[in-house]
C-alpha positions as MATLAB code, in Angstrom:
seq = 'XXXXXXXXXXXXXXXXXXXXXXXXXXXXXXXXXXXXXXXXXXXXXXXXXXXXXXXXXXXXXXXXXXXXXXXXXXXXXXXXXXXXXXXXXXXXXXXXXXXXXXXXXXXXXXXXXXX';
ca = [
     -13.568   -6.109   27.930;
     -14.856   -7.192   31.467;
     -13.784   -6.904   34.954;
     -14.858   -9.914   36.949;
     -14.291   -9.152   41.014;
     -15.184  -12.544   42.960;
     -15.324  -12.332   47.064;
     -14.734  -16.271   47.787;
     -14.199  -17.903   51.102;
     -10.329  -18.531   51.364;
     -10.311  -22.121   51.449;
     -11.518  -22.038   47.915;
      -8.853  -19.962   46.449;
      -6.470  -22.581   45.528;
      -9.446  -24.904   44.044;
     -10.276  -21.723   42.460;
      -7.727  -20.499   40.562;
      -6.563  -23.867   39.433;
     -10.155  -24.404   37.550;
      -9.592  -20.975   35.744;
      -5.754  -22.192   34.957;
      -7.742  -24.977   33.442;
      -9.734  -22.676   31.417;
      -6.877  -20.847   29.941;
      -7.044  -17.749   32.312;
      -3.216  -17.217   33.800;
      -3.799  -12.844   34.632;
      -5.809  -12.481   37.888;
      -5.112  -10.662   41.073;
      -5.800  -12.099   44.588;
      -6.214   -9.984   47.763;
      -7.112  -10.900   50.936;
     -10.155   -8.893   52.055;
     -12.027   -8.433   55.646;
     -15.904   -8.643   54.898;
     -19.006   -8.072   56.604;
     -22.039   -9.728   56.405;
     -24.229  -12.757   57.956;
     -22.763  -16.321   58.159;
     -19.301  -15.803   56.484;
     -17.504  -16.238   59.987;
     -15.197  -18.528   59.748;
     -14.300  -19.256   63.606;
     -11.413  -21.174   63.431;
      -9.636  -18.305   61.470;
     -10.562  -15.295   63.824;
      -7.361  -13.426   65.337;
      -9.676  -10.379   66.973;
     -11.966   -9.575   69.341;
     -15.206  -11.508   69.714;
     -16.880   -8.334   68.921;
     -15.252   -7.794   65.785;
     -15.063  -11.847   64.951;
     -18.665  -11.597   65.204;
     -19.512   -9.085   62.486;
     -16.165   -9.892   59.789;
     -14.580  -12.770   58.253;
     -11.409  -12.937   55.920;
     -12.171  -13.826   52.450;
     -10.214  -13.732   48.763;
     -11.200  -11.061   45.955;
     -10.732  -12.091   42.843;
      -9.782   -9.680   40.108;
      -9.649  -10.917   36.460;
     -10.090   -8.893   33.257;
     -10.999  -10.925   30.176;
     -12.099  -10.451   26.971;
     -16.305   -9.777   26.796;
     -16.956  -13.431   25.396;
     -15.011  -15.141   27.639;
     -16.801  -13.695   30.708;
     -19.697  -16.238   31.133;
     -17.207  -19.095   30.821;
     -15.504  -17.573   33.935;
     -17.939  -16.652   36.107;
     -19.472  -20.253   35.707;
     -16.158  -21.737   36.590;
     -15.521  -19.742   39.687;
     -19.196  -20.050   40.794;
     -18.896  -24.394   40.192;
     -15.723  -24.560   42.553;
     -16.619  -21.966   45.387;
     -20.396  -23.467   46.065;
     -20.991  -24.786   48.719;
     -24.853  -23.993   49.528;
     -24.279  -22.422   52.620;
     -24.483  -18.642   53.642;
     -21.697  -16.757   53.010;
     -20.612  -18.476   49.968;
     -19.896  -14.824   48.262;
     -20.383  -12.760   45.396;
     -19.331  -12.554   41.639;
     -19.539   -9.128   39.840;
     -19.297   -8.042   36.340;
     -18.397   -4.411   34.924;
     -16.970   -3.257   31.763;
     -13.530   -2.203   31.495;
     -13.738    1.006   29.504;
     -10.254    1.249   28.746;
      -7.034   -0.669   29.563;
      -3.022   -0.559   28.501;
      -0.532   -2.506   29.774;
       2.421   -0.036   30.920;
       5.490   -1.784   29.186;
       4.467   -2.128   25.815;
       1.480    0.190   25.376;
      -1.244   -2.408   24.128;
      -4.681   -0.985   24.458;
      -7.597   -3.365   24.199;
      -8.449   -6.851   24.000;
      -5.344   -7.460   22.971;
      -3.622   -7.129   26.727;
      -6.103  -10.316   27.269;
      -5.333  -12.497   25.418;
      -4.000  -15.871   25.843;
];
């Protein structure tokens, strides 16, 4: 299995997680986050000091597990819908998910993925 985390600007969430309805994928986890880096202010949005406006922005994290083959298909999907060939368009990361079971019924594996 696979852990795909996704930092996304927040006007592509909806977009977003429509497309990977689309695909299939109906398990995911969305937080809003406060990130720093260059050119991922979004001004209009700001609710703090200039100071602090200046050096963070709000954006989504995604959080999906999925089974190992269907990673590529996801990443590709969230990657199409939150382009936008500007700075500060985010990040999409991949890790394996050494072990997983859901709490209620005690399925282990791949088999707490599937759709």
């Amino acid at each position: 299995m696979k852990e795909i985390k996704a930092y996304i600007r927040t006007k592509k969430v909806e977009k977003t997680i429509h497309a990977l309805e689309r695909i299939g994928i109906q398990d995911l986890t969305v937080i809003d986050v406060m990130a720093l880096g260059q050119g991922m202010l979004d001004r209009e949005q700001y609710k703090y000091s200039m100071e602090f406006v200046e050096r963070y922005s709000t954006i989504a994290k995604l959080e999906i597990i999925c089974a190992n083959n269907d990673s590529e298909q996801i990443v590709q999907t969230i990657r199409s819908i939150a382009y936008t060939g500007e700075k500060g368009d985010g990040l999409i990361l991949v890790s394996p998910v050494e072990f997983a079971q859901k709490i209620r019924s005690g399925k282990t594996g791949e088999s707490i993925v599937q759709v």
